[in-house]
C-alpha positions as CSV (number, residue, x, y, z in Angstrom):
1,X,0.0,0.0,0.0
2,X,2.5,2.4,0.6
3,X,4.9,1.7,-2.3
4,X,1.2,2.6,-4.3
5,X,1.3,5.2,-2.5
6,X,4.7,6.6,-3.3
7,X,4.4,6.0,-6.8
8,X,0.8,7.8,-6.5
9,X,2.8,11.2,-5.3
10,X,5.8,10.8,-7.2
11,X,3.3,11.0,-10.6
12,X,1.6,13.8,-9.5
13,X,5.3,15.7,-8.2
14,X,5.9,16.0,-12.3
15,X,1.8,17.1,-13.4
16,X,2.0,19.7,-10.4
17,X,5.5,20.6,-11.1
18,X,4.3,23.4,-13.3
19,X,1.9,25.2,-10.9
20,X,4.3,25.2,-8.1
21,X,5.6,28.8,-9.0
22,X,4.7,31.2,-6.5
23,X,1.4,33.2,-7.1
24,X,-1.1,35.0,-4.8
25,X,-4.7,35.0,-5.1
26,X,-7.0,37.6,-4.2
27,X,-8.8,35.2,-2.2
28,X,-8.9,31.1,-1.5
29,X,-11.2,30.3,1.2
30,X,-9.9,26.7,2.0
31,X,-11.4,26.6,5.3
32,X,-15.1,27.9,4.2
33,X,-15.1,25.0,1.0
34,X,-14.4,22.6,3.3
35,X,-17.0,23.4,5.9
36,X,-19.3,23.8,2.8
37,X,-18.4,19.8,1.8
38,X,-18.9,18.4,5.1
39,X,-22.4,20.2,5.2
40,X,-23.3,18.2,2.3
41,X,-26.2,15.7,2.8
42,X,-23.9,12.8,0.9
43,X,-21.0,13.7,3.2
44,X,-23.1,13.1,6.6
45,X,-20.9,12.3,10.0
46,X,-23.5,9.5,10.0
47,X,-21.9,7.6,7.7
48,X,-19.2,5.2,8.9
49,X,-16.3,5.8,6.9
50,X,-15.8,9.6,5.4
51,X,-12.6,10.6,3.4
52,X,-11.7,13.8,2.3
53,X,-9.0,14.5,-0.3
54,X,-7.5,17.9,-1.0
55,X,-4.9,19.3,-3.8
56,X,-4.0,22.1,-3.0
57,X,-0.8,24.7,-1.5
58,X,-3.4,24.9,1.8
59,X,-2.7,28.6,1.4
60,X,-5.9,29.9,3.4
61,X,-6.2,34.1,2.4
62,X,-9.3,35.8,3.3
63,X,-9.8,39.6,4.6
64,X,-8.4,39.2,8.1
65,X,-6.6,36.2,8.4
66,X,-4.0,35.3,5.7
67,X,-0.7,32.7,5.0
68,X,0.2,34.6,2.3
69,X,2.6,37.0,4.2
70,X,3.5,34.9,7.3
71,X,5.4,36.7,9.9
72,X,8.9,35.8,10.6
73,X,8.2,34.9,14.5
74,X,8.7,31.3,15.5
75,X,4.6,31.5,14.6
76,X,4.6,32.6,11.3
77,X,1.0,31.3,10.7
78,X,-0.6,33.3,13.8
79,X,-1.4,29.9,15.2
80,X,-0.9,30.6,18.7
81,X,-3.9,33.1,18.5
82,X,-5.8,31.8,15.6
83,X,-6.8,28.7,17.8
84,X,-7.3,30.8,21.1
85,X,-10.4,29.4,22.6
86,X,-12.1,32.9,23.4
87,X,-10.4,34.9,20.7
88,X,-9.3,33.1,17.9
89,X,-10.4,33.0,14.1
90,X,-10.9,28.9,15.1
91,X,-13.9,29.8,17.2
92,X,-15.8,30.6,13.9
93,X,-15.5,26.5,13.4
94,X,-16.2,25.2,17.0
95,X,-19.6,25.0,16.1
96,X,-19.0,22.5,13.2
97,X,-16.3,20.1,15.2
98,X,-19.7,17.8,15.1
99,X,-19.4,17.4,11.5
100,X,-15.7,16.1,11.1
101,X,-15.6,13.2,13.1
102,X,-15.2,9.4,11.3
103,X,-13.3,12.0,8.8
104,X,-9.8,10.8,7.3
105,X,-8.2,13.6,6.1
106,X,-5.5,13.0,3.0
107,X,-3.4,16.4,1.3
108,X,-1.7,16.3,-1.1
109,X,0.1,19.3,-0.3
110,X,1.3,21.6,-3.5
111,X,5.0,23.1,-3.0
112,X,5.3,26.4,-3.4
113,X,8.6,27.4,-5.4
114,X,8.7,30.7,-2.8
115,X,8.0,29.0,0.6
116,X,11.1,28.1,2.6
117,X,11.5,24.6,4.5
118,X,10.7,25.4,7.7
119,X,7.8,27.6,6.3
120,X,6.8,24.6,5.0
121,X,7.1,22.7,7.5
122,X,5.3,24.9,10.0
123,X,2.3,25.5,7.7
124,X,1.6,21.5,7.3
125,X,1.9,21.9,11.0
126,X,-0.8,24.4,10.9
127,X,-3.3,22.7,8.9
128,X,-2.3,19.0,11.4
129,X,-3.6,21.0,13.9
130,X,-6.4,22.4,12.5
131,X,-8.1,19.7,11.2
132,X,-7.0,17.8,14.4
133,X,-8.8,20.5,16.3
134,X,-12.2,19.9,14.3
135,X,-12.0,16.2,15.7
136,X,-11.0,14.3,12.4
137,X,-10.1,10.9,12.8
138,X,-6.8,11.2,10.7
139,X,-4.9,13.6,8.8
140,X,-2.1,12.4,6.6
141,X,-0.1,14.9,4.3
142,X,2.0,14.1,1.0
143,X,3.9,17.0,-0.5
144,X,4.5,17.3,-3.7
């Protein structure tokens, strides 16, 4: 399963390879598409087994919260407060922690040529935490 796996990611490395450039959008609302796929009547918590699979650079930018310009702190991604119980942006999601459980998460998680290592690294972090927050049963991440 896992050398499938591999080969999966290493096929779609060379069809993303081109996109990977860095480029900002106006907008991407990552976290309000999701929320408006697990309200789906076909994607119900009820059901047993629930997997969500994303493509994408996981580069959540929306008036007031942004990754696009992280801030070189040891919390680039505002983390610390964005999941702060009584203040954070996360709070605008507690509600909905209902609807992600028997979720398995997969990303396949799109490079960007401008994003350092760590950056990386910290932003797959980020979106671990998040999803782990929401009460998902499992969140694995494949960058490509």
């Amino acid at each position: 399963r896992e050398a499938k796996s591999a080969e999966l990611v290493a096929k779609l490395q060379q069809k993303v390879a081109p996109f990977s450039k860095g480029y900002n959008s106006s907008f991407s609302l990552i976290m309000q598409t999701i929320g408006q796929i697990v309200h789906e009547d076909r994607f119900s918590p009820s059901l047993e087994k629930r997997k969500l699979v994303l493509f994408s650079d996981m580069m959540q930018n929306e008036k007031g919260y942004s990754h696009y310009h992280p801030r070189r702190t040891s919390d680039p991604f505002n983390s610390r407060s964005f999941f702060d119980a009584n203040t954070g942006g996360f709070k605008r999601y507690t509600a909905e922690i209902g609807l992600y459980k028997n979720l398995d998460v997969t990303i396949y998680y799109l490079n960007r040529a401008d994003a350092q290592v760590a950056q990386r690294e910290m932003h797959i972090g980020f979106w671990k935490k998040y999803f782990g927050e929401l009460g998902t049963k499992t969140v694995h991440v494949h960058s490509l």
